[in-house]
N, C-alpha and C positions, 0 to 999 in steps of 0.2 A: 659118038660119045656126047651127051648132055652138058651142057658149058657150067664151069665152076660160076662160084657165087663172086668171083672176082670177074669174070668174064662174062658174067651178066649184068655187073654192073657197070662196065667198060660199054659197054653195045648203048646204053642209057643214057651214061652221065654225061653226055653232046646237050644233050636235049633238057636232061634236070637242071644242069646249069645255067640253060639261055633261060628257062621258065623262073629259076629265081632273080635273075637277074630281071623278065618282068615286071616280077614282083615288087622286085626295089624299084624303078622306074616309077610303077604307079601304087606307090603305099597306100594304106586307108585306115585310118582309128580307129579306136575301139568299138562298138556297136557300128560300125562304119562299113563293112567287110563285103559290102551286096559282091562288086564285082570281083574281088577277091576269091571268092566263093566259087561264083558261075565260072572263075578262071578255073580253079579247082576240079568242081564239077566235069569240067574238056577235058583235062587228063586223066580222070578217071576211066571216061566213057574211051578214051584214046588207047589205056593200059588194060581196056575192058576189066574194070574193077565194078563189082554193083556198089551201089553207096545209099543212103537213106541222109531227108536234111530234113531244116526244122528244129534245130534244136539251138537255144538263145541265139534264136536272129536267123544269123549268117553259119552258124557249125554246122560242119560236115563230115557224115560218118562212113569209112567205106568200110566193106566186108573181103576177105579173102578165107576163103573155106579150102581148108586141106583136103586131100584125098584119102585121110586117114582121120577117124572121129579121136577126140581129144578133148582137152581142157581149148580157156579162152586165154588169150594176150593181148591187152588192148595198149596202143604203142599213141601216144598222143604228142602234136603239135599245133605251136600256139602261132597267128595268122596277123594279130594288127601291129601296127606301126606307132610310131610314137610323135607328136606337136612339136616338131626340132626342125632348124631349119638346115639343109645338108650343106656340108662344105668339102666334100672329099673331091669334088672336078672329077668323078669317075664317068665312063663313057654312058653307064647305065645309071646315073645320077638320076634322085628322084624328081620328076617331072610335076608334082604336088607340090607347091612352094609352101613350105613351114610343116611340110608332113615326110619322116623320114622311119626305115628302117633302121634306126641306130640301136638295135637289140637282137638281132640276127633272126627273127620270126619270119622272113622269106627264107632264110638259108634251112632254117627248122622244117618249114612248110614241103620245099623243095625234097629236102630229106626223107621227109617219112612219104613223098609221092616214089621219089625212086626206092624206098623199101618196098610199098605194095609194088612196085611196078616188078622188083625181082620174085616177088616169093609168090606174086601170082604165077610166074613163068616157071615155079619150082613146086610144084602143090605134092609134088613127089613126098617134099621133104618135112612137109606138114602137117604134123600129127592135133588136127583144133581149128582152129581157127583166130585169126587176126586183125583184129579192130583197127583201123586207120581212123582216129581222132584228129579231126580238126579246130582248134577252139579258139573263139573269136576271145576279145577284150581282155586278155590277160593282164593286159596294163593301165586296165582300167579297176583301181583298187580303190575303196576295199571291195567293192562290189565284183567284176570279174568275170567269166564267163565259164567257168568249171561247175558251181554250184547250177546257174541256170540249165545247162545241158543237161545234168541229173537229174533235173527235177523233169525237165520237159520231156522224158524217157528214152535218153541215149545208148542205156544200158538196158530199157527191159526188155529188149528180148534176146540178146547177146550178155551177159554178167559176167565180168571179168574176174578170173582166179586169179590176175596181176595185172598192173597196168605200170608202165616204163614209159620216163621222156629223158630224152638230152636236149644239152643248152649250149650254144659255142660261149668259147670261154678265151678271152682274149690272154687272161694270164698265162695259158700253159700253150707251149709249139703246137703247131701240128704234129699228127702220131703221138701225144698221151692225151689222157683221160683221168678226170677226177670224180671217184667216187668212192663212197663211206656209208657205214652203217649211223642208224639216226639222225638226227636233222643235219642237214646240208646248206638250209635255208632258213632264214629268222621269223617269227612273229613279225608282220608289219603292220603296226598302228600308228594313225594319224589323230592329229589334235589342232582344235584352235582354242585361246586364249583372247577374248576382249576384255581390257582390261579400262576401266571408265572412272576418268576422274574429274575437275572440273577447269573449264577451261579458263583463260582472264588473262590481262596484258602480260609481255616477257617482263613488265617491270617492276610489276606488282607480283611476284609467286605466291608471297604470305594469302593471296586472297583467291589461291586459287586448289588443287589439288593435280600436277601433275602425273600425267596418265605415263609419261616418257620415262620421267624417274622411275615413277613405280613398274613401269615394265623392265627394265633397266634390274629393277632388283630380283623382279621374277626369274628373270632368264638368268643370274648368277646362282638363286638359292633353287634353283631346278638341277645346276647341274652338281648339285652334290648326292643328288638322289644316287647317280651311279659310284659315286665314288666316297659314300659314306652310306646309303642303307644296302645296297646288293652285296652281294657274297663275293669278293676278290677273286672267286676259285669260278664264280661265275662270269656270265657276259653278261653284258646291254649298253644298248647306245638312245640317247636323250638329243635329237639335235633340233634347234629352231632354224627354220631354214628361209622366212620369211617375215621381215615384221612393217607394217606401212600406221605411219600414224602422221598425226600436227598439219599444221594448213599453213605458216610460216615461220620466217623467222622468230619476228617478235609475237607469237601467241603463245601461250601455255595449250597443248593439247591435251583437249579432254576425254582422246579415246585413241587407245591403241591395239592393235591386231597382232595377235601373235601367230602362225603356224608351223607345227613341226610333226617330226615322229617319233615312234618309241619301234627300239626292234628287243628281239631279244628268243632266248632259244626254248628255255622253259617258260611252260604257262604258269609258273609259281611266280618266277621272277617277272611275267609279265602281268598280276595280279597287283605284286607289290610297289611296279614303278608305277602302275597307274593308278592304283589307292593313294601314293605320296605326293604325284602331280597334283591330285585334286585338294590333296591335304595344303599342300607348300602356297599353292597360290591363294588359295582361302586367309589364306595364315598372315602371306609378306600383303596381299591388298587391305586386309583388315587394320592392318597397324600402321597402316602408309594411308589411312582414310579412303581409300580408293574400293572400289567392288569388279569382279571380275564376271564373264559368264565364262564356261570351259565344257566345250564339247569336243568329245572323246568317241573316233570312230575306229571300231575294232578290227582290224585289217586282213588277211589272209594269213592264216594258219603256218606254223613251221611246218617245212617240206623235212619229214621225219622218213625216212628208207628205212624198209621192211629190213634187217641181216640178211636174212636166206635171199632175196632178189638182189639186196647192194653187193653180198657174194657172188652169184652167180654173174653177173654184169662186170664186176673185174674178173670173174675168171674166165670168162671168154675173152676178154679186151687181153689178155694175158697170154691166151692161146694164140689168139690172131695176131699178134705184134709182142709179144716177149712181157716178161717181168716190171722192164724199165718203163715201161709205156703209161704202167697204172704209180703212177709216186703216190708217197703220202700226203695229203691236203688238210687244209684246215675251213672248217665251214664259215660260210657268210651272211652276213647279215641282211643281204638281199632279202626280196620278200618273193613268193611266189604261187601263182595260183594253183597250180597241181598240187600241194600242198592240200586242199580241199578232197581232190582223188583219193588221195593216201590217206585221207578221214577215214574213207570209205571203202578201200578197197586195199589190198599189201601190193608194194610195188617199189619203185628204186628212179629216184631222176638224178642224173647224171655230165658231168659237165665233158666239152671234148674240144680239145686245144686248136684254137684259130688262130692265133698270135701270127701276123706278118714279119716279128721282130723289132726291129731300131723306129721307132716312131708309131708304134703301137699306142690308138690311143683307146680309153677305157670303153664301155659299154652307157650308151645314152648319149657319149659325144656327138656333136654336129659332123666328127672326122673321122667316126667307128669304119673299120675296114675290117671285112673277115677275109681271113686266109680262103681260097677256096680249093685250095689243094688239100683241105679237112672234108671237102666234100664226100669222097668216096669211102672215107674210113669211116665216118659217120654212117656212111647207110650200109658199110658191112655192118659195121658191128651192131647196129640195130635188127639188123635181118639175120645174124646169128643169133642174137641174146635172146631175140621172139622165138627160133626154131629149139635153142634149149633152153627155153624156160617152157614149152612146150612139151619139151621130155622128160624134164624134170616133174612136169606135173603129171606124164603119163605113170610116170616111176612110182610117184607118193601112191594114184589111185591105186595101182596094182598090188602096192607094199599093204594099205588100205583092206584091199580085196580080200589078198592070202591073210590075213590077221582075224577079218570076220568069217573067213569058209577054215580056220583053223582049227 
């Protein structure tokens, strides 16, 4: 008898686990990914997967061809690490000092290797064919590595009728999963602020123009932007998250740096936080005698899920592990590069519960720890959601068929 999808991943997950654990040991940043890659590359060729590379950099793409012709599913995860320095004392702690996986993109990586590695072993169950996207620089925003891989022809000769990724999600246990129709994931734009005034002793001000005060007022009448022009019923978040100015004590400083982000869900409400940003600072330096410059970079796109794929993705995650497993979620303001995919193509990303419990710490900490007992539910339920979303798109073509030979 032919071994379950559970029992094919049992025979595997020895080996997916020690490779992400690899992984973590020797992180690599964004555009960074050479050996990450060529690590990639070995388990391909090891799970006898064909793969094609070449695409922004380091991306790698593998192929698993069903034994039945069909629609495409292209299942993507993202590879670099993050400039953090690690403090978890885990035994597979990263061995790159000030470069850590603190965003779970080995565990991701690891995952979608043991999904091609079962559904290659399953071609039975494969009506199409299934994309294994690997993408480098996700965290390198706004720029990124989704857009480049499309452009450099990731997809043309395979064209996805959907693309799916999961993300570990420290907020929810192990065994659930969060997913929803429409954005999941915010606008992320960045911005800096110099704001230039004139400098002169701390004891003389009258003779000078304080760049410190007038940032000072900037960063107060900024934040009314969300809590006086946006919609109540709406979201957005305004936050300065670094400001470096003055040379001492006793100087007036005559230039100050501001940087920060703008998130938010709608492209309307992110139109109108960044027309007032540029309005308010104009506004409070002009009357404060001061002048600003204010660059404004437009960040990765809301991760918006197709209904029909965000359905289909809870309703497997539903089959495989019950009702309770999929709760109701509220999206976040996180930013995210897949977000660019779903420009382009209908698809569903989805988050899947790592939470260790009592000292869980957030995602990007120096002390992020994933559950790795999410490991195997994650690469079932990605190696079911590609085999029925696979059927479901044989269903539409045929539904298709019978309607033009009617």
């Amino acid at each position: 008898m032919p071994s379950t999808v559970k029992e094919t991943i049992q025979e595997i997950l020895e080996d997916i686990v020690a490779f992400r654990r690899e992984l973590h040991e020797y992180p690599e940043l964004s555009g960074e990914e050479y050996e990450t890659s060529k690590r990639i590359q070995q388990k391909l060729d090891q799970y006898n997967i064909p793969y094609e590379t070449g695409f922004a950099g380091t991306g790698v793409l593998g192929i698993v061809k069903g034994k039945k012709p069909g629609g495409t599913v292209a299942l993507r995860a993202d590879m670099d690490a993050l400039p953090i320095m690690e403090k978890t004392h885990l035994e597979f702690a990263s061995k790159h000092p000030g470069k850590m996986h603190a965003c779970g993109h080995d565990v991701h990586t690891a995952m979608l290797l043991g999904v091609g590695a079962v559904l290659n072993q399953r071609k039975e169950d494969v009506e199409g064919t299934i994309l294994l996207v690997f993408q480098p620089a996700e965290e390198n925003a706004p720029t990124g590595g989704a857009k480049q891989m499309m452009e450099d022809g990731v997809f043309n000769k395979y064209k996805p009728d959907v693309i799916l990724a999961q993300h570990v999600w420290p907020d929810l246990p192990v065994g659930q999963f969060g997913v929803m129709p429409g954005p999941i994931m915010g606008n992320s734009d960045r911005f800096k602020i110099v704001v230039k005034g004139a400098s002169g002793h701390a004891s003389m001000p009258h003779q000078t123009v304080d760049a410190i005060v007038v940032a000072n007022h900037v960063i107060s009448a900024l934040q009314t932007i969300v809590s006086r022009n946006v919609d109540p019923m709406d979201s957005a978040v305004l936050t300065i998250g670094r400001i470096e100015g003055g040379y001492r004590y006793n100087v007036v400083a005559d230039e100050v740096t501001l940087e920060g982000t703008v998130r938010t869900f709608r492209d309307e409400t992110k139109a109108l936080v960044k027309d007032r940003l540029q309005t308010i600072v104009k506004g409070v330096v002009d009357a404060l005698g001061a002048n600003a410059e204010i660059q404004y970079w437009n960040g990765y796109p809301a991760t918006v899920n197709t209904p029909e794929w965000a359905d289909l993705v809870k309703a497997t995650a539903e089959r495989l592990y019950g009702e309770s497993s999929v709760p109701n979620i509220q999206p976040s303001m996180g930013g995210e590069d897949f977000g660019r995919f779903l420009q382009e193509y209908p698809g569903a990303y989805y988050w899947i519960g790592t939470s260790i419990g009592e000292g869980q710490k957030p995602l990007h900490d120096p002390n992020f720890i994933v559950n790795e007992d999410a490991i195997p539910l994650g690469i079932e339920l990605m190696v079911q959601a590609a085999i029925d979303g696979l059927k479901q798109l044989q269903k539409k073509a045929e539904v298709s068929e019978a309607w033009l030979n009617a």
